[in-house]
GUKEZA-53461 format. One line per 5 residues: their letters; for each residue x, y, z of C-alpha. Coordinates in Angstrom, 2 decimals. Layout:
% residues N
A = X/Y/Z  ... $
***
This chain:
% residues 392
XXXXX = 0.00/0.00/0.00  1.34/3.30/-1.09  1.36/5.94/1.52  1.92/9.81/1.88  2.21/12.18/-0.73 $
XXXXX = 3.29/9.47/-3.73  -0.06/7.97/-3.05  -1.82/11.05/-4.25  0.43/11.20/-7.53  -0.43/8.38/-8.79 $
XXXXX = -0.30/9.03/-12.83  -2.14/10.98/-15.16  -6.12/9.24/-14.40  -6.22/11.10/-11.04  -6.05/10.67/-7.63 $
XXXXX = -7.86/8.80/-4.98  -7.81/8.77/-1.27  -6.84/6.32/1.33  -8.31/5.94/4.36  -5.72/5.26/6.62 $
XXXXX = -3.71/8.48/5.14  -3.44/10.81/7.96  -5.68/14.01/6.83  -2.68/16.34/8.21  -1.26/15.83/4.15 $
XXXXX = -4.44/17.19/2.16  -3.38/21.13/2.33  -0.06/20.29/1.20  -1.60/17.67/-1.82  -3.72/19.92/-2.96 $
XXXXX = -0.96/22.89/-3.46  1.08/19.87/-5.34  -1.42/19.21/-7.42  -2.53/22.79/-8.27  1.45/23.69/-9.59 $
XXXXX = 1.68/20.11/-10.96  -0.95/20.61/-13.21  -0.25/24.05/-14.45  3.41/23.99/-14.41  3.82/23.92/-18.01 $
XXXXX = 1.82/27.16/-18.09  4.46/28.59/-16.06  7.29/28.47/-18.04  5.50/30.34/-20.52  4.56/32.89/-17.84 $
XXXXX = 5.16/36.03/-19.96  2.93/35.02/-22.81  0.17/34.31/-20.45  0.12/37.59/-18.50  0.50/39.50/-22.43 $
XXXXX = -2.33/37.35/-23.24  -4.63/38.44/-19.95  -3.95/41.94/-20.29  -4.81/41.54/-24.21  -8.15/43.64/-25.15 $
XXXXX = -10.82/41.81/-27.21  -11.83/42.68/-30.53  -14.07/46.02/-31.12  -16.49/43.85/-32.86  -15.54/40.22/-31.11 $
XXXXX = -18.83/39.86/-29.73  -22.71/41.61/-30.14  -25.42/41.15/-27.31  -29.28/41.14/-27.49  -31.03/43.92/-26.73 $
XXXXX = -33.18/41.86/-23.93  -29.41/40.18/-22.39  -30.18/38.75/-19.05  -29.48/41.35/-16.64  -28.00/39.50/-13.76 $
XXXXX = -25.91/35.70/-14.92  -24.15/33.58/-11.98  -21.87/30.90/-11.88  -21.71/28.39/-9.15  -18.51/25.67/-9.41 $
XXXXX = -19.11/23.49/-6.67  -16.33/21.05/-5.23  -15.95/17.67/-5.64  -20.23/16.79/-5.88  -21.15/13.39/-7.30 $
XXXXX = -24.66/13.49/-8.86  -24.59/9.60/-7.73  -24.96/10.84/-4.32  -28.09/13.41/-4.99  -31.49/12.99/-4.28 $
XXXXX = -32.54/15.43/-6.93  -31.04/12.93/-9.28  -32.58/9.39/-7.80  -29.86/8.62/-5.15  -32.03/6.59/-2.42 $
XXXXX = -31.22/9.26/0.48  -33.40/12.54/0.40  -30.31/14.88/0.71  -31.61/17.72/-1.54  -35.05/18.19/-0.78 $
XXXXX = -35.03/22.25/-2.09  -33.35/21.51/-4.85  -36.37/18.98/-5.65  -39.04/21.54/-4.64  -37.66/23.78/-7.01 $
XXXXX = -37.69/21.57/-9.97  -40.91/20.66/-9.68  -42.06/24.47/-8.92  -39.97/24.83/-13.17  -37.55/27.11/-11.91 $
XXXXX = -35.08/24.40/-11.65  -33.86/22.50/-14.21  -31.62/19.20/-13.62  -29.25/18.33/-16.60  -28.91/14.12/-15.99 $
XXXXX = -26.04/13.17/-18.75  -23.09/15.78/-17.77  -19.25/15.17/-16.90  -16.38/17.02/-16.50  -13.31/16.69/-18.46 $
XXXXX = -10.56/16.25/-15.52  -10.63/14.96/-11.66  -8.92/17.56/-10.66  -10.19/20.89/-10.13  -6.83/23.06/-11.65 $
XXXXX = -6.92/20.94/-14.68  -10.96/21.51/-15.21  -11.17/25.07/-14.43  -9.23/26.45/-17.81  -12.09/24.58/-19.69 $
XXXXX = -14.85/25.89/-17.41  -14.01/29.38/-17.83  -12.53/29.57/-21.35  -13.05/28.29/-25.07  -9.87/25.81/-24.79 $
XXXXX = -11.62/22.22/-24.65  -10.33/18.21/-25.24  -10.32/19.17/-29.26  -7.78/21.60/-28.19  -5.96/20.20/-25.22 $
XXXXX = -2.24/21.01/-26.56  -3.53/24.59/-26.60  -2.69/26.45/-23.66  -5.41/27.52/-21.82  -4.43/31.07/-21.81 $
XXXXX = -4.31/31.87/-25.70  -8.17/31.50/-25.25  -10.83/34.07/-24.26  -12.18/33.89/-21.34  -15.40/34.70/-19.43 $
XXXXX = -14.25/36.99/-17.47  -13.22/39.18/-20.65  -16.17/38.42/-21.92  -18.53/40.12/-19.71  -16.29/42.39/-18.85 $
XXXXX = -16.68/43.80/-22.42  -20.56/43.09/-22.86  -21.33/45.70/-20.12  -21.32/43.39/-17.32  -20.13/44.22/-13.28 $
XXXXX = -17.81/41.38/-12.93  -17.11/39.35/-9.63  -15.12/36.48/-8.21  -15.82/35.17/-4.84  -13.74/32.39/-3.89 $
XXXXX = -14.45/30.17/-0.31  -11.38/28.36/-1.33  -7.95/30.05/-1.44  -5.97/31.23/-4.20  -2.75/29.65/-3.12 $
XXXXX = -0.03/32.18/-3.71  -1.97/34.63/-5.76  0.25/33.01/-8.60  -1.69/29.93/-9.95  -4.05/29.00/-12.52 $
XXXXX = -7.18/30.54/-10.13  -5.40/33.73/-9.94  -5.14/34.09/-13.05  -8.66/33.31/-14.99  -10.15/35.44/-11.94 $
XXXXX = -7.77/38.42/-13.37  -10.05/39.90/-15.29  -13.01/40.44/-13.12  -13.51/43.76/-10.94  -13.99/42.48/-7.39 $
XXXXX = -12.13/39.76/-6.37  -12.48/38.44/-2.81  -11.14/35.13/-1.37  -11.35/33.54/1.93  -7.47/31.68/1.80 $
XXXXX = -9.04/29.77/4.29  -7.04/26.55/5.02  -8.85/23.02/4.10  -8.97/21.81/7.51  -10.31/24.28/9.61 $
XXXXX = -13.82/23.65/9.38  -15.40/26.89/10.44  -13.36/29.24/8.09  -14.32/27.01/5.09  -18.05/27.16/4.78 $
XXXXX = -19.97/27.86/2.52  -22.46/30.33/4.32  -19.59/32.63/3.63  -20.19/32.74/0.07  -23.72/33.37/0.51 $
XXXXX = -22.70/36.28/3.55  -20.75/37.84/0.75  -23.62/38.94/-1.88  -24.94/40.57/1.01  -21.71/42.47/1.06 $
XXXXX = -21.34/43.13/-2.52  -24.81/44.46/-3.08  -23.98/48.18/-2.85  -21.85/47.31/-6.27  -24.37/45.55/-7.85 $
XXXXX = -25.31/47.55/-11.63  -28.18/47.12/-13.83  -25.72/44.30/-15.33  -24.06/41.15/-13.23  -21.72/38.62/-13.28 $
XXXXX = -20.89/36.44/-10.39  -18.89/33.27/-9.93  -19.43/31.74/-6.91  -16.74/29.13/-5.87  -17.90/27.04/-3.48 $
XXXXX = -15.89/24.24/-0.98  -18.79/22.02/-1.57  -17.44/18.17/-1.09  -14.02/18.60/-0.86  -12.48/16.18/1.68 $
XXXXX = -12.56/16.27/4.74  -15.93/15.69/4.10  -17.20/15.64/7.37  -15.27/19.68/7.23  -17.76/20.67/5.34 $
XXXXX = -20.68/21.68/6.96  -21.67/23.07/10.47  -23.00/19.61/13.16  -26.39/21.10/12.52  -26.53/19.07/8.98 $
XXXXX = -25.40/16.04/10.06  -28.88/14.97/9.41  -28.06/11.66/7.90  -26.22/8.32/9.58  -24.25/5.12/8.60 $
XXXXX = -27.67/3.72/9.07  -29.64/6.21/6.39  -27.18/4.98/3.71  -27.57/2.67/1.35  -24.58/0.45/0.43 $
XXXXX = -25.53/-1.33/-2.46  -22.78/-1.64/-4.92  -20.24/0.11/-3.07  -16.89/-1.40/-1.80  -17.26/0.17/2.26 $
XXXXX = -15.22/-2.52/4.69  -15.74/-1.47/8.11  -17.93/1.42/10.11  -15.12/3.86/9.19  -15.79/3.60/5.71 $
XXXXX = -19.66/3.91/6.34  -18.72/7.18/8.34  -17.25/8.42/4.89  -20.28/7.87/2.97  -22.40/9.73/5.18 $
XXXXX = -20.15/12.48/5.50  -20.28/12.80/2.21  -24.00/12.28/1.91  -24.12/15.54/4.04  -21.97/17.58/2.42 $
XXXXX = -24.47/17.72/-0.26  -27.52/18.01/2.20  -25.70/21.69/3.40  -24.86/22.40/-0.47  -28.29/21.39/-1.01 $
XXXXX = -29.26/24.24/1.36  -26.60/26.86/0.29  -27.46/26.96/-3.39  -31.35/27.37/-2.18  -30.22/30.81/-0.58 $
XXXXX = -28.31/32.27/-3.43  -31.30/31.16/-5.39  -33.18/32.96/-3.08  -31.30/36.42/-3.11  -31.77/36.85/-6.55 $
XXXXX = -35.40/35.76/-6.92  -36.77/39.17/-7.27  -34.80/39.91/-10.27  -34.44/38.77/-13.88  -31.53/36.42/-13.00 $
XXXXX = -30.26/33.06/-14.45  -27.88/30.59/-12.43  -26.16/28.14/-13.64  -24.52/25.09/-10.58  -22.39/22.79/-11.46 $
XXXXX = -19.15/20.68/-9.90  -15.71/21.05/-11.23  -15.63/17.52/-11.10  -17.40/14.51/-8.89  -15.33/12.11/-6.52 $
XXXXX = -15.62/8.13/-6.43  -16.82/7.24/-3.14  -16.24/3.54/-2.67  -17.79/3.23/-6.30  -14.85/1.66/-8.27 $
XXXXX = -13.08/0.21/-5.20  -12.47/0.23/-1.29  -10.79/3.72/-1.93  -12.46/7.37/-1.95  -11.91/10.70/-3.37 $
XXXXX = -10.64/12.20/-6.66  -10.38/9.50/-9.63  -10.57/9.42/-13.52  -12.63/6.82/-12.80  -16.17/7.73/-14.86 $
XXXXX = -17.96/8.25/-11.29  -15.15/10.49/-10.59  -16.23/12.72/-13.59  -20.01/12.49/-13.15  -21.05/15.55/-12.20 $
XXXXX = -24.22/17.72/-11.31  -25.41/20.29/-13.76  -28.31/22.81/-13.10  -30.02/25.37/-14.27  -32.19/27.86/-11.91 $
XXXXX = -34.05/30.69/-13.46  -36.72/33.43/-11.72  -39.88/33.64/-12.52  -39.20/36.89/-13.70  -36.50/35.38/-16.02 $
XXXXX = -39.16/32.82/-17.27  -41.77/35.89/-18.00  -39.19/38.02/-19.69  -37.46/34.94/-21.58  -39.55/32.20/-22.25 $
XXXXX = -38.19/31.20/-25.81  -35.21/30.83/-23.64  -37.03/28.54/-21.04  -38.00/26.24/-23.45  -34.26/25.70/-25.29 $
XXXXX = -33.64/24.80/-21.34  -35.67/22.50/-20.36  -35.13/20.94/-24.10  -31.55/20.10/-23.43  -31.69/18.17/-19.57 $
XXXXX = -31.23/14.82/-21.12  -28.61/15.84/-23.94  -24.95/14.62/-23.30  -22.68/16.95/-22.52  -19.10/17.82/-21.07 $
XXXXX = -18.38/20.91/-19.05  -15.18/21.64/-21.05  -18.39/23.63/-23.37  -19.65/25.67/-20.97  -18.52/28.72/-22.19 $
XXXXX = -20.06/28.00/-25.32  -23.69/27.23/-24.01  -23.90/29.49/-21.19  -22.91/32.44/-23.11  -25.88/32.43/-25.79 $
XXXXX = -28.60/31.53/-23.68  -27.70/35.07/-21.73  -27.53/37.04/-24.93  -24.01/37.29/-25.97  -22.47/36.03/-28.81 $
XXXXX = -18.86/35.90/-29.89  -16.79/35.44/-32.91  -15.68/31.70/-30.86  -19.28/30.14/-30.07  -19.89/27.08/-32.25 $
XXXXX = -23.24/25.98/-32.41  -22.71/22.45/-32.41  -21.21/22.98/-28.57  -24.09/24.96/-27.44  -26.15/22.40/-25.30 $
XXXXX = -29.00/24.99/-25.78  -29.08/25.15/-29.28  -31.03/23.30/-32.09  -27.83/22.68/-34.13  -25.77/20.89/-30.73 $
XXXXX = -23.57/17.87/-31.42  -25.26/15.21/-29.16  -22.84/12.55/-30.57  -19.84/14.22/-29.68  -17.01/11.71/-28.29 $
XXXXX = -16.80/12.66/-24.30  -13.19/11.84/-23.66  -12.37/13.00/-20.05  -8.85/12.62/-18.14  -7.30/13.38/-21.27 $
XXXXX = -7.64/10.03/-23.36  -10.37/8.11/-21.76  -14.03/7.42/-23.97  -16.61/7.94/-21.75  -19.95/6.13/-22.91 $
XX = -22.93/7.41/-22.80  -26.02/5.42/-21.44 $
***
């Protein structure tokens, strides 16, 4: 049995966690793995900051005259959508989430991975046009969302519950070009100063700024071991005995203990995303949740945590929309709720999530909108950089 930090580097299909690794090691893995990943980035390191401080195109991109006024990103951490009751898992973990999708306002996307395990390698192709076609590509020579609504009108914003390392690493720089910037650098294993309440707290802080036009990313800690760090005793609502184990590879109490950790984490996401819903449900707003990537708990063996396994990349994706949103916008509603059962990979968000707001660049392809008529539902998912995934 491997121990330690070589454990965690296992090879190029990801990570996964064993349970008898003292959690003392998990700040220091995840600062490995965040300059591992992006090292090569580095040694091109004055190309990438010409490249951020590059303006777009005059004409690179034209909005609607009806845009949606106020857009939000939520990345979650480390959320399996095999562990959510909004999406059949046996335990009711996400009962607001499931209220609000039958109320129409939420809408649950049931066929979408990410492209990585690892949340430095999926972020580039959350929040810019590189994707798997392009993979050689660094990240960098690519627009970026930021940019973008920086130059459609939009107040931009970052707020990050997890920590931006040394201000120097692949975070840092996609949140560059946003206004406001503000980050907890809260270690991963003190619990109280890594909650996601704070995230929440902080819109009511920001709302002074808030202009006719909005863009938020939200970056929640979500799942991200320790599991049981992630969320306040009051949502430990669910016990080894709530769980069930069907199909997983648990071997003792501990293991159960895991599970329903984990099980929880999601309960208190569950009830975090319902209040940022909440604050903007008086105004034409659109929010868009999903995980940088999922984890494999017990699934593919008697291990946990990140892995290029395919539960590893099976990841929630939702959409929540006002009811103002759906008066103002229902041609938009309806390309929605069309596309919850199309197959999809997150390394395309930029090019669905952009249109479906109202702005349109010279770089959207239709056939990786997941909201458009013309979207490639046979695309080849290949995640983890060369493995297929199948779709069911």
């Amino acid at each position: 049995m491997h121990t330690g930090i070589n454990y965690y580097l296992q090879g190029m299909h990801g990570i996964v966690i064993n349970p008898n690794i003292t959690t003392h090691n998990i700040p220091v893995v995840k600062e490995i793995l965040a300059i591992s990943t992006t090292i090569k980035d580095y040694t091109g390191s004055a190309t990438l900051y010409k490249n951020l401080r590059k303006p777009l195109e005059k004409d690179y991109l034209s909005v609607e005259s009806n845009r949606v006024p106020n857009v939000i990103l939520i990345i979650g951490e480390g959320a399996s959508r095999d562990f959510m009751g909004v999406y059949g898992y046996g335990v009711p973990n996400t009962p607001l989430a499931n209220a609000l999708q039958k109320s129409q306002n939420l809408f649950v996307f049931d066929d979408v991975i990410s492209a990585y395990a690892i949340t430095a390698a999926v972020f580039p192709t959350l929040l810019s046009y590189g994707d798997f076609e392009h993979k050689n590509t660094s990240w960098h020579a690519y627009n970026t969302l930021g940019k973008v609504f920086n130059q459609a009108g939009y107040e931009t914003f970052w707020i990050d519950v997890q920590d931006d390392l040394s201000r120097n690493n692949i975070y840092a720089h996609l949140a560059h070009p946003f206004t406001h910037k503000y980050w907890t650098n809260a270690p991963l294993d003190i619990p109280q100063a890594t909650q996601d309440i704070w995230a929440f707290e902080m819109l009511g802080h920001i709302r002074p700024q808030l202009q006719d036009k909005n863009f938020i990313l939200l970056h929640l800690f979500g799942s991200h071991f320790i599991y049981s760090r992630r969320f306040p005793k009051s949502f430990a609502k669910f016990t080894t005995t709530d769980i069930p184990y069907q199909g997983l590879h648990v071997q003792n109490e501990g293991d159960k203990q895991v599970v329903a950790d984990y099980v929880n984490s999601i309960y208190y996401t569950d009830h975090i995303l319902n209040k940022i819903f909440q604050f903007f449900k008086s105004k034409d707003a659109i929010i868009f949740y999903l995980s940088d990537h999922a984890q494999d708990i017990f699934q593919s063996s008697n291990t946990y945590g990140h892995s290029c396994s395919k539960h590893g990349v099976e990841i929630p994706f939702m959409v929540y929309v006002t009811d103002i949103f759906k008066q103002k916008h229902p041609d938009k509603v309806k390309l929605i709720a069309g596309a919850v059962h199309k197959p999809f990979m997150s390394d395309d968000l930029i090019h669905a999530l952009l249109p479906i707001v109202g702005i349109h660049t010279k770089d959207n392809l239709e056939s990786k909108n997941l909201f458009d008529p013309h979207f490639n539902t046979r695309r080849k998912r290949v995640y983890c950089g060369d493995l297929k995934y199948l779709n069911h």
